[in-house]
PLY file of the C-alpha trace (Angstrom):
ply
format ascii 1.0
element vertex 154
property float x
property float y
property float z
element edge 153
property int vertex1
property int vertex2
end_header
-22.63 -40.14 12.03
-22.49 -37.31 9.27
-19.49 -38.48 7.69
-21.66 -37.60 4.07
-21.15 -34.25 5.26
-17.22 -34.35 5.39
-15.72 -33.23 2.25
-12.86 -35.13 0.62
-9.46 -34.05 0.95
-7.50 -33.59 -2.05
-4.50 -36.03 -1.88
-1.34 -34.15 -1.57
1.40 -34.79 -3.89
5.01 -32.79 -5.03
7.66 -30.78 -3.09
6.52 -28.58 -0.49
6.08 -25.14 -1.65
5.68 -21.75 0.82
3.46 -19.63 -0.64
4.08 -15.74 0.99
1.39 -13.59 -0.02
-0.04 -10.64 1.17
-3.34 -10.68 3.20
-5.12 -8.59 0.71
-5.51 -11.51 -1.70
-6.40 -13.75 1.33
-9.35 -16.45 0.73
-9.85 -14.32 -2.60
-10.27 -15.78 -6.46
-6.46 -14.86 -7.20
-5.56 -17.10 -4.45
-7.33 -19.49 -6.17
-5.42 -19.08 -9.56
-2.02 -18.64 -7.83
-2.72 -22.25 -6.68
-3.72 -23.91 -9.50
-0.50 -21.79 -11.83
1.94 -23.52 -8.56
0.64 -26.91 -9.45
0.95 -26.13 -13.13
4.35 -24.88 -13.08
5.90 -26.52 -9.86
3.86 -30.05 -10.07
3.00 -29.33 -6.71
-0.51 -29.15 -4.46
1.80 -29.35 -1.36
1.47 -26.22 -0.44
1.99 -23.88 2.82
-0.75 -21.67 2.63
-1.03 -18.37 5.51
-4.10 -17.99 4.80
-5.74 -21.09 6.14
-3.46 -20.38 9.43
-5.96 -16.94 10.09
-3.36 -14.35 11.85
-0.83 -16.56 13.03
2.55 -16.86 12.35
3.54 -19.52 9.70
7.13 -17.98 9.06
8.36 -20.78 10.85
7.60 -23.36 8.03
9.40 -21.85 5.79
12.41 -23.97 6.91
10.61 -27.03 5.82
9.59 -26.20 2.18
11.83 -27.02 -0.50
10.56 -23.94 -2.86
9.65 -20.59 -1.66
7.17 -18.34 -4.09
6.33 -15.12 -3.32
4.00 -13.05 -4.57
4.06 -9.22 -5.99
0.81 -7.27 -6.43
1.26 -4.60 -9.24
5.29 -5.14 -8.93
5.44 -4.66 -5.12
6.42 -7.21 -2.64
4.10 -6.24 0.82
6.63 -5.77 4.13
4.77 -9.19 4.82
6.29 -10.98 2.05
9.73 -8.67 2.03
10.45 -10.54 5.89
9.58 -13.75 5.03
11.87 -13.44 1.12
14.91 -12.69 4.13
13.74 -15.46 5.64
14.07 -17.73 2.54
17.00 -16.26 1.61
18.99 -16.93 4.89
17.65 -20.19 4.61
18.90 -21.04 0.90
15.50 -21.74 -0.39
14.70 -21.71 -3.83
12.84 -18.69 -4.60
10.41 -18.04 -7.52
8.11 -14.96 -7.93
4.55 -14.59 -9.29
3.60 -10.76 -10.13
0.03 -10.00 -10.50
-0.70 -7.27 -12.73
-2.96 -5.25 -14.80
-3.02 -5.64 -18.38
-6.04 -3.89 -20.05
-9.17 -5.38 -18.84
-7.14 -8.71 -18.13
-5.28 -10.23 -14.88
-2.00 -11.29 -16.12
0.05 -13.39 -13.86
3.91 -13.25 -14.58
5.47 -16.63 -12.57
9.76 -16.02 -12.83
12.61 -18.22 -11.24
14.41 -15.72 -8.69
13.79 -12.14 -7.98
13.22 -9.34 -10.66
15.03 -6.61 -9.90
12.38 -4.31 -10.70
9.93 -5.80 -7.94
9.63 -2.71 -5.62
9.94 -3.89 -1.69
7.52 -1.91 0.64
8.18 -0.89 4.39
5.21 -1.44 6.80
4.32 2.04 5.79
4.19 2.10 2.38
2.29 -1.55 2.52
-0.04 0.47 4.80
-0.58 3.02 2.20
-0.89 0.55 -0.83
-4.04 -1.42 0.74
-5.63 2.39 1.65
-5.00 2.36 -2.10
-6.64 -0.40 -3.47
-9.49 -0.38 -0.51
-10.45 3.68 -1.39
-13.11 4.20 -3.25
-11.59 4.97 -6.95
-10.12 0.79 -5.98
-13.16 -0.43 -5.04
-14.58 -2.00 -8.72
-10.65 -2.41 -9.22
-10.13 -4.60 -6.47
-13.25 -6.84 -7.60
-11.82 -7.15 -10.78
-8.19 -7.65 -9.68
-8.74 -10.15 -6.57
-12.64 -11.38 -6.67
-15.32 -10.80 -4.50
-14.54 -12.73 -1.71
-18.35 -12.97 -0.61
-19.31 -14.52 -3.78
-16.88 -16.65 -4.07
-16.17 -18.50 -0.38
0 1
1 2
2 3
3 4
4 5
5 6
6 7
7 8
8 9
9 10
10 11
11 12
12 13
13 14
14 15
15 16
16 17
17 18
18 19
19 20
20 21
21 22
22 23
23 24
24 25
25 26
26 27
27 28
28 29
29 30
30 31
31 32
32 33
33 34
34 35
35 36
36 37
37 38
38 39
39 40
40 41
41 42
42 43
43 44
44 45
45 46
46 47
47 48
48 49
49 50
50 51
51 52
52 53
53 54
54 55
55 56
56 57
57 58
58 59
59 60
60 61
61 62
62 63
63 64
64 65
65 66
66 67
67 68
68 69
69 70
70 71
71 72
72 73
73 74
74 75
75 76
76 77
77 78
78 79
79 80
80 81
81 82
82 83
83 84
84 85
85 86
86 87
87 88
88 89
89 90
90 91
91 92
92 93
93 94
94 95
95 96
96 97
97 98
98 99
99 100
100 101
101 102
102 103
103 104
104 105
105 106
106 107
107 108
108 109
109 110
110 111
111 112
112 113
113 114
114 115
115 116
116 117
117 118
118 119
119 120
120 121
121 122
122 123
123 124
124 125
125 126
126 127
127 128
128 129
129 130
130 131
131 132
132 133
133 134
134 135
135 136
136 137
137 138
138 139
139 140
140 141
141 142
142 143
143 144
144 145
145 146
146 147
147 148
148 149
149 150
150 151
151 152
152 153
């Protein structure tokens, strides 16, 4: 009856990719731009995304994707995205990692094959303490900058 209303799916086409990020960049511009930089550099919109799965589990697919990319904020892996890299890595996926950082006033995204060693991997804890971080009020313009505003923008 409404089918005007229904938007069009974008066809899916290239590998399956798992993307493990952490929930702070959920539904935000960055996530966004980390899609459109895997479709650039992996010829891939086939993508597992947590995010559209709310709070449940999606560790479970990794199994299925041919490439795994996960994704550092300020050269630190969440405990989020540390589990599910184990994951990958038990599995044999291929793994590729996409650091967000800080340059100046600009975003710079840094997309590598494998791990960099100098990727720090957070406990629970210290993930805790990084989103007090970024959500405190000297973060608060930084975080707009860095991820978006997520009310403008969805």
């Amino acid at each position: 009856m409404f089918g005007f209303l229904k938007r069009k799916k974008k066809e899916k086409f290239g590998p399956l990719i798992y993307l493990s990020e952490p929930t702070i960049i959920y539904h935000t511009q960055t996530e966004k731009v980390i899609l459109k930089i895997l479709e650039e550099k992996l010829g891939s919109n086939n993508i597992v995304l947590p995010s559209d799965y709310g709070l449940k589990g999606t560790s479970h697919m990794i199994k299925d994707a041919e490439f795994f990319v996960a994704v550092a904020i300020i050269g630190k892996f969440t405990s989020l995205v540390v589990n599910e890299i184990k994951i990958a890595q038990g599995l044999g996926k291929k793994i590729y990692t996409l650091n967000i950082a800080r340059k100046g006033d600009e975003v710079e995204y840094i997309f590598t094959e494998g791990i960099p060693d100098d990727i720090e991997w957070l406990t629970p804890e210290e993930t805790n303490q990084l989103y007090e971080d970024f959500r405190g009020e000297e973060f608060s313009g930084f975080m707009k900058f860095f991820f978006g505003d997520r009310r403008r923008e969805w």
